[in-house]
VEXDREN-2710 file (C-alpha; in Angstrom, 1 decimal):
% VEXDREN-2710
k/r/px/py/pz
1/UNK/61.3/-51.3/7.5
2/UNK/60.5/-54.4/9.4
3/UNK/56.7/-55.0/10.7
4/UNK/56.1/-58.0/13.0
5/UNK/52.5/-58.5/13.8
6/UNK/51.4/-61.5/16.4
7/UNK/47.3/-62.4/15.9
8/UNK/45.7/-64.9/18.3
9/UNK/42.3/-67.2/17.7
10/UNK/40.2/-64.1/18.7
11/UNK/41.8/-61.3/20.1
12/UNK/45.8/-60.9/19.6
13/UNK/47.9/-58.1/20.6
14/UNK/49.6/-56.2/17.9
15/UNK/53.2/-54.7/18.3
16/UNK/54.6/-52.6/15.0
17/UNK/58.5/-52.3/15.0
18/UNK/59.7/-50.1/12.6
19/UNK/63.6/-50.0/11.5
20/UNK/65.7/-47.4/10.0
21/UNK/65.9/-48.6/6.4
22/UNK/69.9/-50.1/6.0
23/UNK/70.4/-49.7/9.9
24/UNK/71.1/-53.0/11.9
25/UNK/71.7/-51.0/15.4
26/UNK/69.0/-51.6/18.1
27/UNK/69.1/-48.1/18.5
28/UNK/67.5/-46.8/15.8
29/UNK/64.2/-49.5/16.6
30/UNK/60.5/-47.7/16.8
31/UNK/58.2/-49.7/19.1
32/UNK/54.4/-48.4/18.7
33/UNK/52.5/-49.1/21.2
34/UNK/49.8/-52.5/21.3
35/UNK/46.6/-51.4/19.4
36/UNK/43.9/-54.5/20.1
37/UNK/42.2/-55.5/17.3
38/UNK/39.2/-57.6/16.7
39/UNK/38.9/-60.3/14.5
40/UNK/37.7/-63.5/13.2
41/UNK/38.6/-66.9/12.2
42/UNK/36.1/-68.1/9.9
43/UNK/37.3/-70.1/7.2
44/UNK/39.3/-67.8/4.7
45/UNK/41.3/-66.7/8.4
46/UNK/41.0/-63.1/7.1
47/UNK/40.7/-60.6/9.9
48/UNK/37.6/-58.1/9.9
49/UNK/36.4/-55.9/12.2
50/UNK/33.9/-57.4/14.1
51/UNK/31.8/-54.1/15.2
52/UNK/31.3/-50.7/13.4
53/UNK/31.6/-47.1/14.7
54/UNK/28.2/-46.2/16.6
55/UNK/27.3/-42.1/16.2
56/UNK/27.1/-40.5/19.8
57/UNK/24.2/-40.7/21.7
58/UNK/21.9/-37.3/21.7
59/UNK/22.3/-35.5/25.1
60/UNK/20.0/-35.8/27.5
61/UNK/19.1/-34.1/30.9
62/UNK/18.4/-36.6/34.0
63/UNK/14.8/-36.7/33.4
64/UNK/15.4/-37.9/30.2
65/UNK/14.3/-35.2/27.3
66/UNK/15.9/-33.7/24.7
67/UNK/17.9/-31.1/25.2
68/UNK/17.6/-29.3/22.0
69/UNK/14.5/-29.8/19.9
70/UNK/15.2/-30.0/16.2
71/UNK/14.6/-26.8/14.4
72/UNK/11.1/-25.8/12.8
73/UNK/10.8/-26.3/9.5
74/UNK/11.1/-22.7/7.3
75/UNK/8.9/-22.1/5.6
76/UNK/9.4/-20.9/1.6
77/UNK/7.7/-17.8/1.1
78/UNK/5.4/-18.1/-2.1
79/UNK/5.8/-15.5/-4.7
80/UNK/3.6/-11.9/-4.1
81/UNK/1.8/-12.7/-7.6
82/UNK/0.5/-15.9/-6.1
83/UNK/-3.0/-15.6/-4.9
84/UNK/-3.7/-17.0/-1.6
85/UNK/-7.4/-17.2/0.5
86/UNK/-7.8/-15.1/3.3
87/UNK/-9.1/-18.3/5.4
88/UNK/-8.1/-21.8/5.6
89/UNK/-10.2/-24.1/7.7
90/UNK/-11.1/-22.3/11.1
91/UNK/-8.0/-19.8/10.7
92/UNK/-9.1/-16.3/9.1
93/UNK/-6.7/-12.9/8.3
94/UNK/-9.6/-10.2/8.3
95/UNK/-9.4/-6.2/8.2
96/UNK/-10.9/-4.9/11.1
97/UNK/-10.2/-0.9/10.1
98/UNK/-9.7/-0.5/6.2
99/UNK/-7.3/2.7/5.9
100/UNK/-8.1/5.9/4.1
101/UNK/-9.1/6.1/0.7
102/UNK/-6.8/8.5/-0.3
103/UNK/-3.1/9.4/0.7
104/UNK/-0.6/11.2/-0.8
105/UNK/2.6/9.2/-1.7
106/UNK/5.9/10.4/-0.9
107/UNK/8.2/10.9/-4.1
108/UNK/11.8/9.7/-4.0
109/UNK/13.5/13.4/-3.5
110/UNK/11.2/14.5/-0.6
111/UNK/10.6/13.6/2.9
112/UNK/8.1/11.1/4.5
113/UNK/4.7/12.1/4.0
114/UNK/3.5/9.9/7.6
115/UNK/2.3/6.1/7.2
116/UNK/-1.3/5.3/6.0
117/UNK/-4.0/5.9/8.4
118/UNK/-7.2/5.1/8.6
119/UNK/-10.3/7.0/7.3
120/UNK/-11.1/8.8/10.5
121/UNK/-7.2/10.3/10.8
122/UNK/-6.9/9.3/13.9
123/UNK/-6.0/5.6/13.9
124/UNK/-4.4/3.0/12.0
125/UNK/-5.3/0.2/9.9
126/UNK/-5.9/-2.5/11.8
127/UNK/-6.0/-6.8/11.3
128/UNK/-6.9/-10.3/13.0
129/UNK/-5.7/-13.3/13.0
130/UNK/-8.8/-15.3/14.1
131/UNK/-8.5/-19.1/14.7
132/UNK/-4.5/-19.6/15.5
133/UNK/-2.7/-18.8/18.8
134/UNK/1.1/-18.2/18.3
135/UNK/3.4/-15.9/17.0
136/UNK/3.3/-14.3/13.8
137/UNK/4.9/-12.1/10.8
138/UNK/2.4/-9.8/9.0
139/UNK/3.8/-8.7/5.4
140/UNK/2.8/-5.3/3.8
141/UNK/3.0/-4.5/-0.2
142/UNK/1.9/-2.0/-2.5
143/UNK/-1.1/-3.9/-4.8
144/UNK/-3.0/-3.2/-7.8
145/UNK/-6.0/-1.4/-7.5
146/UNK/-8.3/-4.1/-9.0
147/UNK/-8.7/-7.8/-10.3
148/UNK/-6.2/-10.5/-9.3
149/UNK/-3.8/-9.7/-6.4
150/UNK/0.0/-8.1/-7.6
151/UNK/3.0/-5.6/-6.9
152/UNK/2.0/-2.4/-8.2
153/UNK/4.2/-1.3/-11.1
154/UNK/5.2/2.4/-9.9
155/UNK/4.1/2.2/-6.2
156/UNK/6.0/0.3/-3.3
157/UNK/5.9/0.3/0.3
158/UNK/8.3/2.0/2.6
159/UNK/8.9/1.6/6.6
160/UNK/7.9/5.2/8.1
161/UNK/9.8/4.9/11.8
162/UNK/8.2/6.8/14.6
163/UNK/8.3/7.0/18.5
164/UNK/5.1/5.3/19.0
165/UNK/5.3/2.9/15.7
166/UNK/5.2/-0.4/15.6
167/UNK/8.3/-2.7/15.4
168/UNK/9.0/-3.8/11.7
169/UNK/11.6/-4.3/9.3
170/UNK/12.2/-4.1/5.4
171/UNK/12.9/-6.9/3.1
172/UNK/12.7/-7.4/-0.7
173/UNK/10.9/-10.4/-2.9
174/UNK/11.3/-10.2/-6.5
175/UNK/12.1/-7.0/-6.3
176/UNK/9.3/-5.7/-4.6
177/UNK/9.8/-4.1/-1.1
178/UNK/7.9/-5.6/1.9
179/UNK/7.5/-4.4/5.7
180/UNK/7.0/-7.6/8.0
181/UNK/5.4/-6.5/11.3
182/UNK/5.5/-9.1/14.0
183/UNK/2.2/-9.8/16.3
184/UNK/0.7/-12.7/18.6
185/UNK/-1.4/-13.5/21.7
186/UNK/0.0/-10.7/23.4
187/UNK/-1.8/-8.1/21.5
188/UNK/-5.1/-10.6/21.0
189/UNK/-3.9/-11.5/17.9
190/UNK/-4.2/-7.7/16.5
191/UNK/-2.2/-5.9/14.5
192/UNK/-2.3/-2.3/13.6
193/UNK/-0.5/-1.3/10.5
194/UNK/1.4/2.7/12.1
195/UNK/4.8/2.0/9.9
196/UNK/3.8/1.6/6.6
197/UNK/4.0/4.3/4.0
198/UNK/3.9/4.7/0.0
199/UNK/6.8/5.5/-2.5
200/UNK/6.7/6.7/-5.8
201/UNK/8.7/5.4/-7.8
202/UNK/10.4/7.3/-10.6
203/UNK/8.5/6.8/-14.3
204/UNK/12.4/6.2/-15.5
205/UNK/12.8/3.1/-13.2
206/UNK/9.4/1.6/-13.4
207/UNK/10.8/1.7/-17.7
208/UNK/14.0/0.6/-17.3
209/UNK/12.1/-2.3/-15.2
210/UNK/9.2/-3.6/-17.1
211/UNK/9.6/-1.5/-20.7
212/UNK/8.0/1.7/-21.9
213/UNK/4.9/0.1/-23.5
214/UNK/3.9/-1.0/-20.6
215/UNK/5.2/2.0/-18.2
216/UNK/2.5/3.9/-20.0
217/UNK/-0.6/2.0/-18.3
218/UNK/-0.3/4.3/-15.1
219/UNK/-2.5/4.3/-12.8
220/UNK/-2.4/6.6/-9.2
221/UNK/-4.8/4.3/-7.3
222/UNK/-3.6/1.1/-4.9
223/UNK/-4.5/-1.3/-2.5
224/UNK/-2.8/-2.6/0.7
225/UNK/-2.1/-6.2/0.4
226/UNK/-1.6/-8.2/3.7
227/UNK/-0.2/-11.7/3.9
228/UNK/0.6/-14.3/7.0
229/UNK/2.4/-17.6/6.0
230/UNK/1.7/-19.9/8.8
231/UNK/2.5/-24.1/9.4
232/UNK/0.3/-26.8/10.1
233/UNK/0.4/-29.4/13.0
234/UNK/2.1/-31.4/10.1
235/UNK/4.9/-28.5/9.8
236/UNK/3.5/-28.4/6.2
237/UNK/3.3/-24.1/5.2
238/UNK/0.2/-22.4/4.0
239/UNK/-0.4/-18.5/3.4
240/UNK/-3.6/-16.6/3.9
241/UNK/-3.8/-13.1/2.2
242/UNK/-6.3/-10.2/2.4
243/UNK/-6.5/-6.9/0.2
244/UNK/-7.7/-3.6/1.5
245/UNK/-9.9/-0.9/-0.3
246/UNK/-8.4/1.0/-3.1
247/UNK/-6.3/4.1/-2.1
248/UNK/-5.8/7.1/-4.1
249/UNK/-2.2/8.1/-3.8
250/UNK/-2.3/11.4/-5.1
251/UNK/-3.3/15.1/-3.7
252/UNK/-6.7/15.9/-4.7
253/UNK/-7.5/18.9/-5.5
254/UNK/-9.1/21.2/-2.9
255/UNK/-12.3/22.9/-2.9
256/UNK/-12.8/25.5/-5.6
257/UNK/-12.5/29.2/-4.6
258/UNK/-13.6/32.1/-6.3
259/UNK/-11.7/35.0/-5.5
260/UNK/-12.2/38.2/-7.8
261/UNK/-14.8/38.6/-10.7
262/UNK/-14.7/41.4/-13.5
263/UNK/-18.5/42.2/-13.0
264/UNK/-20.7/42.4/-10.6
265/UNK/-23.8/43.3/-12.5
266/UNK/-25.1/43.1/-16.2
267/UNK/-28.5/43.4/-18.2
268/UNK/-30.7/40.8/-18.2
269/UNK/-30.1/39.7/-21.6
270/UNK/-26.6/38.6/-20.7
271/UNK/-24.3/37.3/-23.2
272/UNK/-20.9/38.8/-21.6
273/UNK/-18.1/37.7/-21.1
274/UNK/-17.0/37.3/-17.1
275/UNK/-13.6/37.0/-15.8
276/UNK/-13.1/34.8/-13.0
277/UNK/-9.7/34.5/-11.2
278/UNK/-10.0/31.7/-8.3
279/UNK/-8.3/28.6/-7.2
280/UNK/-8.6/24.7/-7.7
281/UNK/-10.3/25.0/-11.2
282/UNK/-10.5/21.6/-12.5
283/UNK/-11.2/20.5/-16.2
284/UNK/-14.9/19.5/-16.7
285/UNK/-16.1/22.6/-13.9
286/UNK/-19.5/23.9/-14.1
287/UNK/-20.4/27.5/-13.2
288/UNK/-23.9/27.8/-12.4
289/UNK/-26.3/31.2/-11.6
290/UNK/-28.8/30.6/-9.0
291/UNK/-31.8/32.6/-8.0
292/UNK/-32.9/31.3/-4.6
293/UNK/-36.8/31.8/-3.2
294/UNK/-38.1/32.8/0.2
295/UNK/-37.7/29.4/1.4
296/UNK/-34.1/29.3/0.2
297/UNK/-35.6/26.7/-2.2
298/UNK/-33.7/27.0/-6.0
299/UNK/-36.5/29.2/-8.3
300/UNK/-33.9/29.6/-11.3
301/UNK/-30.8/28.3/-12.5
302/UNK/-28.2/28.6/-15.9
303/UNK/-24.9/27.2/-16.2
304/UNK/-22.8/30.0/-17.6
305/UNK/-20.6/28.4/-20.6
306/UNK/-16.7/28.0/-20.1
307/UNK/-14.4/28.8/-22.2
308/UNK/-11.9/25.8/-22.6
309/UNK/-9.2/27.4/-24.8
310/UNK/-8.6/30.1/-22.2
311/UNK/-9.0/27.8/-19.1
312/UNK/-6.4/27.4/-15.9
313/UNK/-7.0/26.1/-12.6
314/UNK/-6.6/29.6/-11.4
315/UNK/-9.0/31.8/-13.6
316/UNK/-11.1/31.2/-16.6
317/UNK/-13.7/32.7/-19.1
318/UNK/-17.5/32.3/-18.6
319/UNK/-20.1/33.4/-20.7
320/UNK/-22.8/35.2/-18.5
321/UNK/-26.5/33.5/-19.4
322/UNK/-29.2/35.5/-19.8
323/UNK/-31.8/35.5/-17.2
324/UNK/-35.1/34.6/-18.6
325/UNK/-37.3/33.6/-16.3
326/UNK/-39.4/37.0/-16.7
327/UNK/-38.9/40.5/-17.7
328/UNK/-37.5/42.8/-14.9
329/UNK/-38.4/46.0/-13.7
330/UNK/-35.9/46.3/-10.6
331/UNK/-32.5/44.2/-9.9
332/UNK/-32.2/41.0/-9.3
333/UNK/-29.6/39.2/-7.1
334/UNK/-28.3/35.7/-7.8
335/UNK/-25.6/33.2/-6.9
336/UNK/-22.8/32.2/-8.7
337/UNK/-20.7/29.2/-7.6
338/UNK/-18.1/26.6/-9.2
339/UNK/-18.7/23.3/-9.3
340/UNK/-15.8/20.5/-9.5
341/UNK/-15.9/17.2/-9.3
342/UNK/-18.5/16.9/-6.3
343/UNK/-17.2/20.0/-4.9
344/UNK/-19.0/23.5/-4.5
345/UNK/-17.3/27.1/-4.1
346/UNK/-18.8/29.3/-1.4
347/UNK/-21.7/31.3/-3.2
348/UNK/-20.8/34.8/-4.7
349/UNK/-23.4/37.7/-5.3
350/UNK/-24.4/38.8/-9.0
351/UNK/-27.6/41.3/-9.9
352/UNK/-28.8/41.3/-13.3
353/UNK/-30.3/44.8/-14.4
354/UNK/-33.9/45.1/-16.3
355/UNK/-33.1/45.4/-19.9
356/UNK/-33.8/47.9/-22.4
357/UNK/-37.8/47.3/-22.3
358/UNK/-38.1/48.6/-18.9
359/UNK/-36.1/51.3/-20.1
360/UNK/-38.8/52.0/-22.9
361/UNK/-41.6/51.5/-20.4
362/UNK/-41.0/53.9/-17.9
363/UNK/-39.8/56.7/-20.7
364/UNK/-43.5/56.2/-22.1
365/UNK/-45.1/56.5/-18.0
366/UNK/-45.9/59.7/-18.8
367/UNK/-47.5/59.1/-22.2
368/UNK/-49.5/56.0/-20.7
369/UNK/-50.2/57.2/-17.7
370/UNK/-52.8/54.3/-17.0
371/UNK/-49.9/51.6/-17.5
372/UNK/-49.5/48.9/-14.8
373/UNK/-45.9/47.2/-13.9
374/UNK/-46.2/43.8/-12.9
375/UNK/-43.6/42.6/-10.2
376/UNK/-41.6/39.4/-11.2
377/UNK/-42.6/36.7/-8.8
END
């Protein structure tokens, strides 16, 4: 292969000419064609490229602007075991309606038990975003009940989808789920929180996940923990973050009922034993015997004892107290009711029956004939 190469003072035209190695025909000649090439004769007479590659230009319209703006910053999202302020200079996250204070979580195998509501049942909760005009992303989690801000161990949240709900969408961080609602100036910088519900997760996961010993520090009460991450005029990131009250997430029990008793009437000295079949018994319930006045005002009252070894939440053992307040000479109704927890039974009727020394008395009228009977008052 032959090259011939021509350079001139400053700028020479370059020919290459190759030949077909052992060939001496004209024939077989490659020409390429001139490529001009800058270069310098300074004192070695080397050649060098006098000007370097320049990158292209950015586009630009006629007026002169960008095109394309470069691309906000994104911002990292700081781990849900982070605690972060709910306000920052004049920018505040606040809770306008705290939801309901207890709400059934739905279990794995079952269907969806409806998001979290507020406590009036009609309405959702709702939050502000006071101080900053611009789109946002509101993130919902499952919380602790109390002390420093993290996931619950056996409760997460889960996206309840309905006609009227909310847009929102699902996403996991460190292995806790999170809904992320979007909001902005369109809505006043509101958000109400009508797609969120509770899971329960199964006690074998929440083991297999952080360990048995600790698995067995259960607790059924939660909060909802809210969280915006936002950027400065800087582009630099912050996060503000506000917990709601503390939910129960079990079904209370309902109001006690009493629905059958084995007696309706004993002597006043009591000491029997009544049956009473019912429903929503809890542990630590309190039967009580009333006698009310004229003025519906309480004049007497015994708790009847409760027999723990034969107790259920539908029927139990209660040992009738005696009534004491005077000696009888004609029935007397009372109240009984169940008490649990705060919560009362409707009131059912019970007569106690003078004993066996009005009995005496009025066999001995006749012997005493001046003998008065007082009236219990």
């Amino acid at each position: 292969m032959q090259v011939s190469m021509q350079l001139g003072a400053a700028v020479s035209s370059t020919q290459f000419i190759f030949t077909k190695f052992g060939s001496t025909s004209t024939s077989d000649l490659v020409t390429l064609p001139n490529f001009n090439i800058c270069t310098s004769t300074d004192s070695g007479n080397t050649p060098r490229t006098a000007e370097k590659q320049q990158p292209p230009a950015v586009k630009r319209e006629s007026s002169g602007s960008v095109l394309t703006p470069p691309p906000a910053r994104r911002c990292k999202e700081p781990s849900l075991n982070e605690s972060s302020p709910s306000k920052l200079g004049k920018v505040q996250l606040s809770i306008l309606v705290q939801p309901e204070s207890q709400h059934r979580a739905r279990y794995m195998t079952e269907g969806s038990r409806g998001s979290v509501k507020d406590e009036s049942q009609e309405g959702y909760p709702t939050l502000k975003l006071q101080g900053y005009d611009g789109p946002a992303t509101l993130q919902v989690f499952v919380g602790n009940d109390s002390g420093k801000v993290k996931p619950h161990g056996f409760y997460q949240a889960c996206k309840v989808s309905g006609k009227n709900s909310s847009p929102c969408s699902e996403k996991e961080i460190d292995g806790t789920k999170v809904i992320e609602i979007p909001f902005g100036p369109e809505n006043g910088m509101e958000c109400s929180v009508d797609c969120v519900g509770i899971l329960k997760l199964r006690n074998a996961d929440v083991e297999q996940r952080i360990g048995l010993a600790k698995s067995k520090k259960k607790s059924t009460k939660a909060r909802l923990v809210f969280r915006v991450n936002l950027q400065k005029e800087d582009r630099s990131c912050y996060t503000l973050q506000i917990a709601s009250s503390t939910i129960m997430c079990k079904q209370l029990a309902g109001h006690p009922e009493i629905c059958r008793k084995s007696m309706k009437e004993c002597l006043e000295t009591g000491n029997h034993d009544l049956f009473i079949i019912g429903k929503n018994f809890t542990k630590g319930c309190k039967v009580v015997f009333k006698q009310y006045g004229e003025n519906s005002e309480v004049i007497w009252q015994k708790h009847g004892e409760v027999d723990q070894e034969f107790f259920q939440p539908a029927h139990m053992i209660v040992t009738i107290p005696s009534y004491d307040k005077c000696e009888l000479v004609q029935p007397v109704s009372i109240m009984i009711t169940v008490q649990c927890g705060g919560r009362e039974s409707e009131p059912h009727t019970f007569t106690y029956l003078p004993g066996r020394t009005f009995l005496f008395i009025i066999s001995n009228l006749v012997r005493f004939p001046n003998l008065q009977l007082v009236r219990c008052q």
